[in-house]
C-alpha positions in Angstrom: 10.0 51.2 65.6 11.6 51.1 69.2 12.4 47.7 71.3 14.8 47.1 74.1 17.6 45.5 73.2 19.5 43.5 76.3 22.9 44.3 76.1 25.1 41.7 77.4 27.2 44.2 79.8 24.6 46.4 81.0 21.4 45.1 80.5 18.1 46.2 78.7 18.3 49.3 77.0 16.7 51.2 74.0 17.8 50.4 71.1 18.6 54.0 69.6 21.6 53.0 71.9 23.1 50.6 69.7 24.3 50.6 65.8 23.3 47.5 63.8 26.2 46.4 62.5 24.7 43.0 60.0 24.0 39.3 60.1 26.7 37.1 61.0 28.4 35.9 57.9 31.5 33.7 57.6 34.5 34.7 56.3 35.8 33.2 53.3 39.3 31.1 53.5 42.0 31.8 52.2 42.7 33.5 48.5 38.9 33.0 48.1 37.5 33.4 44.3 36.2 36.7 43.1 32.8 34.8 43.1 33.3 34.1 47.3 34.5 37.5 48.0 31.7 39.0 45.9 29.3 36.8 47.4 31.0 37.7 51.0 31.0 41.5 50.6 27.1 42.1 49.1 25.2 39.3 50.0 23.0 38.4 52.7 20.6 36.2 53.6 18.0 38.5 55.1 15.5 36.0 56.6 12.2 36.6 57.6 12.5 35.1 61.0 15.2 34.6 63.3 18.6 35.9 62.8 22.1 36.2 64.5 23.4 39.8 64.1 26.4 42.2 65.3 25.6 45.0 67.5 27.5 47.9 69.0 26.5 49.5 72.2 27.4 53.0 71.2 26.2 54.9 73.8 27.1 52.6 76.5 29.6 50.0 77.5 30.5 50.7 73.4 31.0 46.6 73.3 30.5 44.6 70.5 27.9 41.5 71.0 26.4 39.1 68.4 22.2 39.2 69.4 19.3 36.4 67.8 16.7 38.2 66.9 13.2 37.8 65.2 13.2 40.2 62.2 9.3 40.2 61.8 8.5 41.1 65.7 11.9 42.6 66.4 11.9 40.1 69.7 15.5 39.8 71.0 15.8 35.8 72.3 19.4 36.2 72.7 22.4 38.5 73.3 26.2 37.1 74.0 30.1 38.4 74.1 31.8 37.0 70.6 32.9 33.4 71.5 36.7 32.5 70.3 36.6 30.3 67.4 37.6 27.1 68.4 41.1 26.3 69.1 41.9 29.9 70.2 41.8 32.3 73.1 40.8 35.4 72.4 38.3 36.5 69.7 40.5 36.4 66.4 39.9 38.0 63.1 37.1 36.0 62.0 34.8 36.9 65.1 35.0 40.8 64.5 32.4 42.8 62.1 33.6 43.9 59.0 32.9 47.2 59.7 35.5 49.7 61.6 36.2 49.4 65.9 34.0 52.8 65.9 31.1 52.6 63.1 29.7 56.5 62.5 26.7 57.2 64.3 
């Protein structure tokens, strides 16, 4: 199935442009349990409905952006640059995907 997918530097595109990279998880603090990791690294909640997801514009602007999306209609409501967590400048460790800066296409 084929939508467009806005992306946040250079607008609507296709979305065989981008790589879905996953929900938005949080990551565990430090020394977590085997049980947090575990839960961290396999689990997902997988709604039906809407969900806030990593993308990668791969044959673009090849920036990362977090999108909302409806995951029974595919409807995008919104796409955004990764916000700083709070207190810092930049985006820090915790507001990158777990996957690798270039995911395989």
């Amino acid at each position: 199935m084929s939508f467009l997918l806005p992306c946040p530097n250079c607008g609507p595109r296709d979305v065989n442009e981008f790589a879905y990279q996953g929900e938005v998880t949080t990551r565990p603090k430090e020394s977590p349990t085997l049980r947090e990791l575990t839960s961290y690294l396999y689990f997902r909640r997988n709604v039906a409905g809407v969900q806030r997801e990593w993308w990668y514009h791969r044959h673009g602007c090849q920036a990362w952006f977090q999108a909302e999306r409806d995951t029974r209609t595919n409807e995008v409501l919104l796409t955004e640059l990764p916000r700083a967590p709070e207190g810092e400048g930049a985006p820090g460790a915790g507001a990158t995907p777990a996957v690798g800066e270039n995911p395989a296409v």
